[in-house]
C-alpha positions in Angstrom: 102.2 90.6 76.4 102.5 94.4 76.7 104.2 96.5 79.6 102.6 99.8 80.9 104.6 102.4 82.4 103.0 104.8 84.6 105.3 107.4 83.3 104.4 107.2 79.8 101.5 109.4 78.6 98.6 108.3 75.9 99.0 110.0 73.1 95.5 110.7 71.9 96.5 112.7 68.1 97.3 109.2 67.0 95.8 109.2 63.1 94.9 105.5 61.4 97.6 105.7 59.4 99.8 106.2 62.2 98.7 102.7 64.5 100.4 100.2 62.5 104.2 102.1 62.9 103.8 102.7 66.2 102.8 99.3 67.3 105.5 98.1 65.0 108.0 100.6 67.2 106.6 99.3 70.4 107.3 95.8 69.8 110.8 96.9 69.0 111.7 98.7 72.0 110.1 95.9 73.9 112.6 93.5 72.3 115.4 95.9 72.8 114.6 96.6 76.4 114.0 92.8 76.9 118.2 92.1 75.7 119.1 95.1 77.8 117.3 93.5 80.9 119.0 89.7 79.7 122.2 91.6 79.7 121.8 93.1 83.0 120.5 89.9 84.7 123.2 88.4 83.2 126.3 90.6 84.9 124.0 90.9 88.3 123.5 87.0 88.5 126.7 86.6 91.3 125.1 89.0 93.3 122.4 86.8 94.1 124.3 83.5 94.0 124.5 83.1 97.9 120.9 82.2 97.8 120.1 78.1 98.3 118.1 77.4 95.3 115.4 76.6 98.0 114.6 79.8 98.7 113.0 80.1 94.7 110.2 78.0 93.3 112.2 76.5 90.3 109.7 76.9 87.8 109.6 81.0 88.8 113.1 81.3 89.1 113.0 84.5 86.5 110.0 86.5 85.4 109.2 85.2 81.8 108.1 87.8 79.1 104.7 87.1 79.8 104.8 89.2 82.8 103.1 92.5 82.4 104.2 94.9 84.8 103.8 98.4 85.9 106.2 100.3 87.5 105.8 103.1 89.6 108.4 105.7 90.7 107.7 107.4 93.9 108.7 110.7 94.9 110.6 111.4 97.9 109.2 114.9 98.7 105.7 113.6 98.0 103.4 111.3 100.0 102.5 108.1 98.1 99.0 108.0 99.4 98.3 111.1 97.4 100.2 109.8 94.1 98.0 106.4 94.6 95.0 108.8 94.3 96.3 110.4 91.0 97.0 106.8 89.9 93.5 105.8 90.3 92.0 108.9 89.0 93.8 108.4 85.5 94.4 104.6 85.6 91.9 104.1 82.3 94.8 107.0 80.8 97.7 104.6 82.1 97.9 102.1 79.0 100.6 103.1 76.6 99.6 99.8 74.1 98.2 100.8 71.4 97.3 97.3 70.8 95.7 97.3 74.4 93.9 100.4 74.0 92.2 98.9 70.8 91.5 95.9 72.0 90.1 97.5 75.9 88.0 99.8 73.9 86.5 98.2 70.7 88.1 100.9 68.6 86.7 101.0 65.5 90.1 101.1 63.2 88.5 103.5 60.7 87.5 106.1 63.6 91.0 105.7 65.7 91.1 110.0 66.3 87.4 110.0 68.3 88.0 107.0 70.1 91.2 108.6 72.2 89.0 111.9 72.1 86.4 109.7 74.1 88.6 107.8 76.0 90.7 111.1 77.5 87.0 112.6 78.3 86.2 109.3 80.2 89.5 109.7 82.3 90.3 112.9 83.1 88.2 115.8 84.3 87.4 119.1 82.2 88.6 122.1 83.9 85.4 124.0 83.4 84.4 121.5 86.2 83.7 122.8 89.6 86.5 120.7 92.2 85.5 120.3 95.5 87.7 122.5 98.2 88.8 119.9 100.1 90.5 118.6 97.2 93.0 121.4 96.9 92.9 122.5 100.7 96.4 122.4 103.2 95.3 119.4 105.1 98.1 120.8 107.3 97.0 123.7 108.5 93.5 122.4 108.4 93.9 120.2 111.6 97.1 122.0 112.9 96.3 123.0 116.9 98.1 125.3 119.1 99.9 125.0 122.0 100.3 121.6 121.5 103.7 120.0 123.6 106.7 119.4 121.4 108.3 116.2 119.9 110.6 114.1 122.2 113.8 114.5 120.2 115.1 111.1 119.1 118.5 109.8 119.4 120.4 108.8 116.4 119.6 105.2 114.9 122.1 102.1 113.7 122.9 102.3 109.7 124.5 99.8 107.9 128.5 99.5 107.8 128.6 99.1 103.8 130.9 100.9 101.6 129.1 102.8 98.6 128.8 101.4 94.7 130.6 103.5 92.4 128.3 105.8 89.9 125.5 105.0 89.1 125.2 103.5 92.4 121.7 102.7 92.5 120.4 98.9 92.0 117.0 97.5 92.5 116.1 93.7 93.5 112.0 92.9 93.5 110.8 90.0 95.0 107.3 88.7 94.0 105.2 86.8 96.7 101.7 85.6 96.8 99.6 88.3 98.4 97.3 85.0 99.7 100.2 83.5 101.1 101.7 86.2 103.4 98.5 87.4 104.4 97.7 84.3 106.2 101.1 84.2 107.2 101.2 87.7 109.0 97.5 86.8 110.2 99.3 83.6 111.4 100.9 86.2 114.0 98.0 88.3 114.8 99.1 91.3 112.6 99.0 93.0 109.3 101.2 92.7 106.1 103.2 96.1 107.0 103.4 95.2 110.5 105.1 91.8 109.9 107.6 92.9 106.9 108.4 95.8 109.1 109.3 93.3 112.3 111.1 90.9 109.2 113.4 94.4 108.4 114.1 94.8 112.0 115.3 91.0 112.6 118.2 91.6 109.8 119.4 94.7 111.1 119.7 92.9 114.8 121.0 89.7 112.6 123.7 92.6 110.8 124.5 94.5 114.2 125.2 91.0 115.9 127.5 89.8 113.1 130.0 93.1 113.3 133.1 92.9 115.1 133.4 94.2 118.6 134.8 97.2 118.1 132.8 98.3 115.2 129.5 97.3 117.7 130.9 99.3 119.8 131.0 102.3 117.9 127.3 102.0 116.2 124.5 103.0 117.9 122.0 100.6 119.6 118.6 102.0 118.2 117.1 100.4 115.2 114.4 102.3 114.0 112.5 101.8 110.3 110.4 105.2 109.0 107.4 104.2 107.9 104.9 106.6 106.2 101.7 107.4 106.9 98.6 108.5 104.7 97.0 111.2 107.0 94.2 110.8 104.6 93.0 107.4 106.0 93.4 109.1 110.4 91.5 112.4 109.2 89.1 111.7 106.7 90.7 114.6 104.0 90.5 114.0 100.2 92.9 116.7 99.4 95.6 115.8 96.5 98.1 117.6 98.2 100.7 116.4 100.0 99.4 115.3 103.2 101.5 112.6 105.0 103.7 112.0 108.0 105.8 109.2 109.3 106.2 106.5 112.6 109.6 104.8 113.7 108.9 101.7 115.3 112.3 100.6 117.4 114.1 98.2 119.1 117.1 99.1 121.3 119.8 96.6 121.4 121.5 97.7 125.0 118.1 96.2 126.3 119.2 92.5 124.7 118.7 90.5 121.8 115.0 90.3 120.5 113.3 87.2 119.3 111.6 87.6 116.0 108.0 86.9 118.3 109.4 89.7 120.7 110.2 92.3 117.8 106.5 91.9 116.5 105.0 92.6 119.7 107.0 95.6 119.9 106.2 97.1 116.3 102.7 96.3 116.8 102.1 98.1 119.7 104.4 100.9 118.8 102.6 101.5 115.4 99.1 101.7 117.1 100.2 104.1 119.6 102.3 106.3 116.8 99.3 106.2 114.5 97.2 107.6 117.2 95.7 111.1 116.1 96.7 112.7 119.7 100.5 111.8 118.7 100.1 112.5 115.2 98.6 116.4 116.4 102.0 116.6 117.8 104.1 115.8 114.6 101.3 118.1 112.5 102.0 120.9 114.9 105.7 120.9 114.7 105.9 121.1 111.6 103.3 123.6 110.4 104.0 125.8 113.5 107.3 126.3 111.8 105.3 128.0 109.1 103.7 130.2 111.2 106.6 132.1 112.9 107.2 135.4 110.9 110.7 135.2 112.0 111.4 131.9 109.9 108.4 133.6 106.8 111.1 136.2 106.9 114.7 134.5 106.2 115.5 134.1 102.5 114.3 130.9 100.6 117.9 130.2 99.6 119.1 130.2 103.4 116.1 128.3 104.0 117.0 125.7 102.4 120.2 125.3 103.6 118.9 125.0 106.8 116.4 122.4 105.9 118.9 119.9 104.2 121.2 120.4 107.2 118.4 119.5 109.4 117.4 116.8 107.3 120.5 115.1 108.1 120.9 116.2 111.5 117.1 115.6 112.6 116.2 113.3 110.5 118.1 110.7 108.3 120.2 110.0 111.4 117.2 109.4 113.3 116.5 106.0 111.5 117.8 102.8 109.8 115.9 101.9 107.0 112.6 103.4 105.2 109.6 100.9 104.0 106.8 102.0 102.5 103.4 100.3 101.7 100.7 102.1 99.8 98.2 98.6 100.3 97.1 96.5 97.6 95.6 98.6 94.4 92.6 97.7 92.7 91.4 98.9 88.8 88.4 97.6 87.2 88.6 94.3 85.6 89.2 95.6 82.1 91.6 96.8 82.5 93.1 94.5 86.0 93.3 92.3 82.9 96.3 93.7 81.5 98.1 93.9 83.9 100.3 90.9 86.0 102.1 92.9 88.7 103.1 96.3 90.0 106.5 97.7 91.2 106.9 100.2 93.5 110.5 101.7 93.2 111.1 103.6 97.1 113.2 106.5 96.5 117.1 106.1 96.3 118.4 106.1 99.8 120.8 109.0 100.6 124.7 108.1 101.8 123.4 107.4 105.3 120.4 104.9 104.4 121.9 103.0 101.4 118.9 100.8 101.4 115.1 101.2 100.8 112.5 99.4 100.6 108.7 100.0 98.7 106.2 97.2 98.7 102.9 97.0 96.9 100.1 94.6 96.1 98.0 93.8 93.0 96.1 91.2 92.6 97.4 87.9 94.4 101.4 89.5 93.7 103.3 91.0 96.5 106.2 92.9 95.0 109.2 94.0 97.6 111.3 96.2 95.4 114.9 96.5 97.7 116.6 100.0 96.9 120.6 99.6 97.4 123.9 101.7 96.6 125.9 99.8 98.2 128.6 96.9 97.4 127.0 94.5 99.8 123.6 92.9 98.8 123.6 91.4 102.5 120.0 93.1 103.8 117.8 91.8 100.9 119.9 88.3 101.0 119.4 87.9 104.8 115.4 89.3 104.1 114.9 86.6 101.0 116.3 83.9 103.2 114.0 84.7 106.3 110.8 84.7 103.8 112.0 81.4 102.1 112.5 80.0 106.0 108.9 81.1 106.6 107.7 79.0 103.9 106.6 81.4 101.5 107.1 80.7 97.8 109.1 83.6 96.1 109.8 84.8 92.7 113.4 87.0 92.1 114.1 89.7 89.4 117.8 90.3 89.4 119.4 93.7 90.2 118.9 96.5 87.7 121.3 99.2 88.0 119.4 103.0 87.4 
């Protein structure tokens, strides 16, 4: 079976003469990326070898090559509710199989160049086209208000003790669940999917914090806070394709005591309907676009600018939290082309020095895919969050660390 990559593009100048090599190169790439991912699994194998062979269904210990999966990398200065929109806009444009294509489409071999013609026409939009306002507009400045009060700065958050992988640092675990499964699972506690893999992420960084010696608990902070992003599109009705996103940090603080699992739901879940509240969200909208507005700030140079901003970054806002998860929901494509297609990753962006971890989930289908982000030496937060899943009683499927 074939693998589409988001990142590819269809190359519609494809002559008839030209199908046969191309398939016959893409079936040796696959091959050649399929011993490079052996070879990988292979070296990465120990880093997963604390896990009881419980926590796997034996018979989906390893993706097989029948898996078809598409893999998504997310920005990390752009909202991922937006890039979801450009996905579905140009999914039919997504399919880098020839063989695929051909067979989605009832290409007639003998008349290969007007069947791509037809097929980019059905996919993306002329530019003669009129666009709708909205689409284009600064959803930003749209519903930013005046003389709104400011944010309540936050203290700085707990992040993990590890020591950093040497370059290239990053490595990615995904863990496949049924969507079914932890549905009813999370529904089991009266919440959603994000709610209870947030509450799950929470648990292990308590579990971690417990775990360090008494001087090093000592001199971490108590806060444990997970950023969690938000598609403004969904609170305010908008349709723009711009960026148009902000972000919650639902919290526990340790100097209050150690939180049951049932305790840190109850928490999230309140603390991400009030944070998700469009009065609190004016607040986080106004801060930032009323930054904009000041002509002393229009006026400083954009090189000092951005100095600024990346020391604030730090300062204001990677210290403010432990760990970042993001869910764009479950996707959906029409069944011709849902048929290709077996799962989807969604690769977070790397974390920065302070994070180290990450963590992007995403739905297709009955698949769950939790794609774990990590620089560091120690794979301890996605072991500790395999083994709570596996304790939970929900079947899971591992793909072994790939360094990028």
């Amino acid at each position: 079976m074939d693998k589409f990559i988001f990142s590819d593009v269809l190359n519609a100048n494809l002559t008839e003469a030209e199908v046969e090599p191309e398939i016959k190169k893409k079936k040796q790439d696959d091959e050649k990326d399929s011993e490079k991912i052996k070879d990988q699994d292979d070296r990465k194998e120990k880093d997963i070898s604390d896990l009881d062979k419980d926590d796997m269904d034996d018979e989906e210990a390893r993706p097989d090559e029948e898996d078809v999966a598409v893999s998504i990398t997310m920005n990390d200065n752009v909202d991922k509710g937006g890039q979801i929109r450009f996905v579905n806009f140009t999914k039919l444009a997504t399919l880098t199989s020839i063989e695929a294509c051909l067979k989605l489409f009832k290409i007639d071999p003998d008349n290969v160049d007007k069947a791509f013609d037809d097929m980019l026409q059905l996919t993306f939009r002329s530019p003669i086209k009129d666009f709708s306002e909205e689409e284009y507009e600064d959803s930003y400045n749209r519903y930013f208000k005046e003389n709104i009060p400011p944010m309540v700065k936050q203290s700085k958050a707990f992040h993990l003790p590890y020591s950093l992988n040497p370059v290239p640092r990053f490595e990615v675990l995904n863990v496949i669940l049924s969507l079914k499964e932890i549905k009813n699972k999370a529904a089991g506690k009266g919440v959603s999917i994000t709610i209870y893999l947030l509450s799950i992420y929470l648990f292990i960084l308590q579990e971690i914090y417990e775990n360090l010696n008494i001087l090093s608990r000592h001199k971490k902070n108590k806060q444990l806070r997970i950023q969690v992003p938000v598609n403004l599109r969904n609170i305010y009705h908008s349709k723009t394709m711009r960026n148009f996103s902000l972000f919650v940090m639902p919290q526990i603080d340790l100097r209050l005591g150690h939180y049951t699992f049932d305790e840190i739901i109850k928490t999230v879940y309140h603390q991400m309907h009030l944070e998700t509240d469009e009065k609190l969200i004016n607040k986080n909208i106004a801060r930032n676009v009323g930054y904009e507005k000041k002509l002393l700030i229009r006026g400083i140079p954009l090189l000092l600018k951005s100095l600024i901003l990346n020391f604030k970054f730090y300062s204001l806002g990677t210290s403010q939290y432990s760990g970042v998860l993001t869910n764009p929901g479950r996707l959906t494509f029409p069944s011709e082309v849902s048929e290709f297609i077996d799962y989807f990753i969604l690769t977070a962006p790397p974390p920065n020095k302070i994070l180290k971890v990450s963590c992007g989930v995403i739905g297709f289908n009955d698949k769950l895919v939790l794609s774990f982000g990590n620089i560091t030496r120690s794979k301890e937060p996605e072991q500790k969050f395999v083994k709570f899943l596996s304790g939970e009683g929900l079947k899971i499927k591992l793909m072994t660390y790939t360094t990028i």
